[in-house]
ZAKESE-415378 format. One line per 2 residues: number of its first residue (from 0); for each residue x, y, z of N, C-alpha, C. Coordinates in steps of 0.2 Angstrom, whole numbers, padded with zeros to 4 digits. Layout:
<sites>
NUM	X:Y:Z:X:Y:Z:X:Y:Z ~ ...;
</sites>
This chain:
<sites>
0	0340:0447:0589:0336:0452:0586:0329:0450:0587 ~ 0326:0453:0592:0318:0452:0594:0314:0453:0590;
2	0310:0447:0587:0305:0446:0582:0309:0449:0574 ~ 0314:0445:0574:0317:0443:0569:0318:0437:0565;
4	0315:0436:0558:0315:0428:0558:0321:0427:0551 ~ 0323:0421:0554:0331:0419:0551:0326:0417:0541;
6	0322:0414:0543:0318:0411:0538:0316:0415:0532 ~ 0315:0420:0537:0312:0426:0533:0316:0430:0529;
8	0323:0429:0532:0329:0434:0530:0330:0430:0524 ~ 0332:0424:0525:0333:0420:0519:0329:0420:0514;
10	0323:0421:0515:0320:0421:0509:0319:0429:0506 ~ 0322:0433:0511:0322:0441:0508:0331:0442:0504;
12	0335:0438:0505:0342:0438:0504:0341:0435:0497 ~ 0335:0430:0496:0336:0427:0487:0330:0431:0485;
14	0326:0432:0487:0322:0440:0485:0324:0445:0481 ~ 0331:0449:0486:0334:0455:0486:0339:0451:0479;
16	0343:0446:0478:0348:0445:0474:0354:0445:0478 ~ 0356:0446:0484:0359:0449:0489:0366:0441:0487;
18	0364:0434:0484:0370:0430:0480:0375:0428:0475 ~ 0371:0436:0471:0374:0439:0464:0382:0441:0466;
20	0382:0447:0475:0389:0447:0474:0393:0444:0481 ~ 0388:0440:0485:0392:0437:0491:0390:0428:0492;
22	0395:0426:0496:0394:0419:0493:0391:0418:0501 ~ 0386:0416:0501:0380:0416:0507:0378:0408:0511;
24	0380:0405:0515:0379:0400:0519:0370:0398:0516 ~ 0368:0391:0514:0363:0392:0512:0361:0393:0504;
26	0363:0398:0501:0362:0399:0497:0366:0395:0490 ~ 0362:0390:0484:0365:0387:0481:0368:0389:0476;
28	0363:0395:0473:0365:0399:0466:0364:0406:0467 ~ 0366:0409:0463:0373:0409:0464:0378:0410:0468;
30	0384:0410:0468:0389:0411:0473:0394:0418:0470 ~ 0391:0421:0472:0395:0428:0471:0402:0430:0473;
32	0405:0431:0470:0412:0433:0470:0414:0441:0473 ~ 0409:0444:0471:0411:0453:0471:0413:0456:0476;
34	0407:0452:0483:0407:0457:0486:0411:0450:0492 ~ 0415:0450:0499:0417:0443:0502:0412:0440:0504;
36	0415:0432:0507:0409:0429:0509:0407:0431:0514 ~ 0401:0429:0514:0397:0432:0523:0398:0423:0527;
38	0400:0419:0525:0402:0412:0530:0404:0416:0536 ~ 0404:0414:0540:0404:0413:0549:0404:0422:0552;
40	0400:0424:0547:0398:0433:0549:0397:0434:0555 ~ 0394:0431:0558:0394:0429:0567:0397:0431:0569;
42	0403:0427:0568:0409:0429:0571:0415:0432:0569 ~ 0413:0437:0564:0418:0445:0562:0417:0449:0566;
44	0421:0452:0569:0422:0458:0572:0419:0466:0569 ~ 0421:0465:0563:0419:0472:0558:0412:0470:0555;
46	0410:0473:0552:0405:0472:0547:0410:0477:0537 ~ 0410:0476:0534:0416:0477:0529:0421:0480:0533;
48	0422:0479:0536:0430:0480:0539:0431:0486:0543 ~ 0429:0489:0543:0426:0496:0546:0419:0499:0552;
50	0415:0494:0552:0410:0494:0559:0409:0489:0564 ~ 0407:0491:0569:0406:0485:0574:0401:0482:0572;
52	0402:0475:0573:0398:0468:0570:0394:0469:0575 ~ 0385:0475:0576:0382:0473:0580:0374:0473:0575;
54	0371:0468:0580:0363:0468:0574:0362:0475:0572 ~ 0360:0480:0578:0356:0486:0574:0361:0489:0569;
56	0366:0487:0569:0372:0490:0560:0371:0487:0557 ~ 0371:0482:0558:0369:0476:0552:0364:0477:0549;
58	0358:0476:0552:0353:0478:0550:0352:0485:0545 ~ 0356:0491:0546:0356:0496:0545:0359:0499:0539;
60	0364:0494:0540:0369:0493:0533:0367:0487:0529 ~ 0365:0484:0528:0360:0479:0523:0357:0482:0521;
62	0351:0487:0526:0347:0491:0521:0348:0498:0518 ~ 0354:0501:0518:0358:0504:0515:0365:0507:0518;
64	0369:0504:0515:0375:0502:0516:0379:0510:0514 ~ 0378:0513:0509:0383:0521:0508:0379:0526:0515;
66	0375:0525:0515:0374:0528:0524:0377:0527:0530 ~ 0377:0520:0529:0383:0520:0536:0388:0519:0535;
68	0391:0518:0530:0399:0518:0526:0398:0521:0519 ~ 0402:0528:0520:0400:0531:0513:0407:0529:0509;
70	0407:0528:0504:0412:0525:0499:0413:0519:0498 ~ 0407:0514:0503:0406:0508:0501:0404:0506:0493;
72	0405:0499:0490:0402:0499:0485:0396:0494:0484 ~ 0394:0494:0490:0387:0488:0492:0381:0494:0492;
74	0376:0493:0486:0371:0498:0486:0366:0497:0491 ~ 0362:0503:0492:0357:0503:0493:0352:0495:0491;
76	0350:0492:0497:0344:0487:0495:0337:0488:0494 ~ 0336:0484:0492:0326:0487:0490:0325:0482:0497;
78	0323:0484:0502:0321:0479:0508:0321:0485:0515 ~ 0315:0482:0518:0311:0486:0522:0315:0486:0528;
80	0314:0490:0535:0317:0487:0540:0317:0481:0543 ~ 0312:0478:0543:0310:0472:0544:0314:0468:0542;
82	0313:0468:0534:0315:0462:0530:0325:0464:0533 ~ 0326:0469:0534:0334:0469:0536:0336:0468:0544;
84	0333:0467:0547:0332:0463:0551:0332:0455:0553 ~ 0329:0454:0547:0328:0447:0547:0334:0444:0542;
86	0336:0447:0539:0341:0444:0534:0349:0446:0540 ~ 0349:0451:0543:0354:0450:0550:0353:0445:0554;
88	0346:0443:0554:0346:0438:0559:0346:0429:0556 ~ 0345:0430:0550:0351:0425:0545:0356:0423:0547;
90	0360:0429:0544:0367:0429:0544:0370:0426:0551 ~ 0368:0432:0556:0369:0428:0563:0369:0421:0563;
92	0365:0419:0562:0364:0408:0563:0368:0406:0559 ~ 0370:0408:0553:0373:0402:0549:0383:0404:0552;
94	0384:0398:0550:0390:0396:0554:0395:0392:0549;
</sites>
């Protein structure tokens, strides 16, 4: 993701609370249960089970998720373009 920063994502992922319901590589507290882990997000083929695992959805879907999957139960984030970008380009590196 060009001019995406992984660093930045992580510090927008405990920012946003984004722990509360996924259990997030990196992240020590909390380890959420609700939503599945995001471990080896990289390399899943979907993004919830239903879109192709590519950055610009990712991105798109972090920052608001019943947009591009209506009937999802992952809300809307309080986070800019940018910062969802960055929190995509997180997720990508951790492994």
């Amino acid at each position: 993701m060009p001019q995406a920063s992984a660093e930045r994502g992580k510090e927008a992922i405990e920012r946003a609370g984004c722990a509360a319901c996924h259990r997030i590589p990196g992240a020590r507290w909390p380890k959420g249960a609700v939503g599945p882990s995001l471990e080896g997000f990289a390399d899943q083929g979907l993004i919830a089970g239903r879109v192709p695992n590519r950055p610009d959805l990712l991105a798109a879907f972090i920052r608001n998720a019943p947009a591009v999957l209506p009937g999802t139960t992952m809300p809307a984030m309080p986070l800019s373009e940018e910062e969802a970008r960055d929190v995509a380009a997180y997720l990508y590196g951790t492994r």
